[in-house]
C-alpha positions in Angstrom: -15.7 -5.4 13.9 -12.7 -6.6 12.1 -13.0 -10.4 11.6 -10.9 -12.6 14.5 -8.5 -14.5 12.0 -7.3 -11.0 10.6 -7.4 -8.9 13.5 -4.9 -12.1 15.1 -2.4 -11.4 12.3 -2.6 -7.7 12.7 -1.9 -7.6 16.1 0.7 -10.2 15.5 2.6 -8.2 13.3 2.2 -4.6 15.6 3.6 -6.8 18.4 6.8 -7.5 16.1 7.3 -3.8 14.9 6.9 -2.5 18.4 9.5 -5.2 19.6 11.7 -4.1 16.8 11.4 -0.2 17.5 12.5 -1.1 21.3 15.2 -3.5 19.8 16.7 -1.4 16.6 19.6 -3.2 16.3 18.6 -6.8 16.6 18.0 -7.0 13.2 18.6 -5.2 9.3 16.6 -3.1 8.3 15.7 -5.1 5.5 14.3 -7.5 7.9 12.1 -5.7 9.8 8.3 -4.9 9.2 8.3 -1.1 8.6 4.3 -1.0 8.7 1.8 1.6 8.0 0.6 2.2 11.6 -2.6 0.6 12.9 -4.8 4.0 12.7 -3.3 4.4 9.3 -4.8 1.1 8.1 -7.8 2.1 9.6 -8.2 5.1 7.8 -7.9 3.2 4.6 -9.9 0.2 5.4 -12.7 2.6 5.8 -11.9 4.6 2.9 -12.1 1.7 0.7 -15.4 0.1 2.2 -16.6 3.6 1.5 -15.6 3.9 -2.4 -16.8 -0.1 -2.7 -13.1 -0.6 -4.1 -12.8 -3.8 -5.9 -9.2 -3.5 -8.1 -6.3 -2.5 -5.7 -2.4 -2.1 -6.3 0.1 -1.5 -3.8 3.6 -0.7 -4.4 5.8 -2.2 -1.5 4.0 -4.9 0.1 6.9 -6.3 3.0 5.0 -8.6 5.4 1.8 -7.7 4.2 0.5 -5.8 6.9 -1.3 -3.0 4.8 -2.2 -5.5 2.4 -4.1 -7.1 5.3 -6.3 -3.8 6.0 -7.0 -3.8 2.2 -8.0 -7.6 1.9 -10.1 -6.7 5.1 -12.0 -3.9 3.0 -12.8 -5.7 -0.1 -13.3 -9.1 1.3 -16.9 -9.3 0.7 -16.8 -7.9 -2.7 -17.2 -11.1 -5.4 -15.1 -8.7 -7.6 -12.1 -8.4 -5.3 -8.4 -8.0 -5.8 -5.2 -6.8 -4.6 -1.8 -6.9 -6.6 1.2 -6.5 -4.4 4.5 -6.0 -5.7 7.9 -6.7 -3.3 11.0 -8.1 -4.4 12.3 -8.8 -0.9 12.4 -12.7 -0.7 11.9 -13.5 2.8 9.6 -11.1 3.4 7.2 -12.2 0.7 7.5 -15.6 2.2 6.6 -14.1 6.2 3.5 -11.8 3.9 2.7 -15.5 2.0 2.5 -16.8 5.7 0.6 -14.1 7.5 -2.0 -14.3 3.8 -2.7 -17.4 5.1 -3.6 -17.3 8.7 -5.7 -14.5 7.9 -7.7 -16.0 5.6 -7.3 -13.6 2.3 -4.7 -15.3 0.4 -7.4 -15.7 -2.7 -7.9 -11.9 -2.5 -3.9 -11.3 -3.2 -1.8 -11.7 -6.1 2.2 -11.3 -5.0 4.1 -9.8 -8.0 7.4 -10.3 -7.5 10.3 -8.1 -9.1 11.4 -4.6 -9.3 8.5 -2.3 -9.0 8.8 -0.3 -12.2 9.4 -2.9 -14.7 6.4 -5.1 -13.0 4.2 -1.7 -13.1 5.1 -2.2 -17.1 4.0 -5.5 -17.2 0.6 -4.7 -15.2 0.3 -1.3 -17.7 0.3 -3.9 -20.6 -2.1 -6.7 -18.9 -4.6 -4.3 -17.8 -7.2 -3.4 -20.1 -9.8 -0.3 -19.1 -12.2 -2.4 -17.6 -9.7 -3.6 -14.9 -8.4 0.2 -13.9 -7.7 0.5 -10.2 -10.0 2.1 -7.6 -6.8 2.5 -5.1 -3.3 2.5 -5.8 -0.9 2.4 -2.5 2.7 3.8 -2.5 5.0 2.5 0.3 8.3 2.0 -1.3 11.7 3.1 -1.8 10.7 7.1 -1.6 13.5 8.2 -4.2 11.1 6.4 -6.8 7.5 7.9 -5.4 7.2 10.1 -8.6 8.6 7.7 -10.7 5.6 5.2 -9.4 3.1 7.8 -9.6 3.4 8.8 -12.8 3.2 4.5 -14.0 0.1 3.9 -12.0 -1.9 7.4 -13.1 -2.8 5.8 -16.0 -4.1 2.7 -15.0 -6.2 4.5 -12.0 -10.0 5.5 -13.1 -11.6 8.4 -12.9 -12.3 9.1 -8.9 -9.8 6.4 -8.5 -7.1 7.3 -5.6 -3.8 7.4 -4.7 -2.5 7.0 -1.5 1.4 7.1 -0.5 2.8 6.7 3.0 5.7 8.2 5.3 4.9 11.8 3.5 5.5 13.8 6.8 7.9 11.0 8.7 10.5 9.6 9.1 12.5 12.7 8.9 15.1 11.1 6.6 12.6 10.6 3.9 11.2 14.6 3.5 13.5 15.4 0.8 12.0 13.0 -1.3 8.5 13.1 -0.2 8.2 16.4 -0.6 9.6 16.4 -3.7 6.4 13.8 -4.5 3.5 16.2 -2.9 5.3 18.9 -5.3 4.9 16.6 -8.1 1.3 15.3 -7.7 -0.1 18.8 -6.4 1.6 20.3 -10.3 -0.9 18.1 -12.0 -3.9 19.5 -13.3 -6.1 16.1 -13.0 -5.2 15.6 -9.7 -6.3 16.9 -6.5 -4.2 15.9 -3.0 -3.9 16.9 0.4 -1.8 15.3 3.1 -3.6 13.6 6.1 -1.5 14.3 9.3 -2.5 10.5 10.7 0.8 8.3 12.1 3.9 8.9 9.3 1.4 10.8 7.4 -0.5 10.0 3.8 -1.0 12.0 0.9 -3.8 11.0 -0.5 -4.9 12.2 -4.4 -8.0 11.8 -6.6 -7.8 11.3 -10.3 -10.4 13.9 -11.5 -10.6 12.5 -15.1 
């Protein structure tokens, strides 16, 4: 059972998206939550219990609604950490906010900036005994390769990859195909999209 303080936020923020689906023009799109869905978060919290994760980096963090479901997962792990990277001001501040209330704010570190020169800056702190079990990719989709081929080298072996909105919104295809082409072309990889909500495509570092 997910713990009462977290599950509180959660919900808290599926009641805003929902509102915000049934109200699309109340507010920009920059504004608005854009969440994984809830059986999406699921299927990772899980994921990562079951792989013991302890070093996790997501690309595109907005309100921190994923991060939540990964903070969830490693919460009882001494070892446990999450960098987040978002350069979206007010949305850091509402993720800072929600952090809190939840009770996993010492679990994340907020990087804050554009996501490929703060992947640079991670690529030169991290040393091979800090490579990532899980890396999340839930950005701007034009860049999805772009952040896959940063983070490969700081995932270990049996580490994974996951990256969201593969099969929707429709809008996005062009691009996320374009990534599934990309990842599926590499021989240390192995990937295969999971039909659940907007869709994953989740990958494997083989060595």
């Amino acid at each position: 059972m997910v713990d009462f303080k977290i599950d509180n936020v959660l919900k808290r923020i599926e009641d805003q998206e929902k509102f915000e689906q049934e109200n699309p023009h109340d507010m920009l799109n920059s504004e608005k939550v854009l969440a994984i869905g809830r059986n999406t978060g699921i299927f990772y919290n899980i994921l990562l219990q079951s792989i013991s994760a302890k070093k996790i980096l997501e690309i595109g963090m907005s309100v921190g609604y994923s991060t939540i479901w990964f903070a969830e997962a490693i919460k009882k792990n001494p070892n446990g950490k999450i960098i987040t990277i978002d350069q979206n001001k007010k949305k850091i501040e509402r993720a800072k906010k929600n952090f809190n209330d939840a009770g996993v704010s010492d679990l994340i570190e907020i990087r804050i900036g554009d996501a490929l020169e703060v992947l640079s800056e991670i690529n030169d702190e991290l040393n091979s005994s800090e490579s990532l079990d899980f890396v999340f990719i839930d950005a701007d989709k034009e860049r999805y390769t772009q952040y896959f081929d940063a983070v490969i080298p700081l995932v270990k072996p049996g580490g994974l990859i996951g990256a969201d909105n593969i099969l929707y919104p429709k809008r996005f295809q062009k691009f996320t195909n374009l990534y599934v082409n990309h990842v599926r072309k590499k021989q240390n990889i192995r990937s295969v999209t999971i039909p659940i909500d907007n869709g994953e495509e989740l990958s494997i570092k083989l060595s």
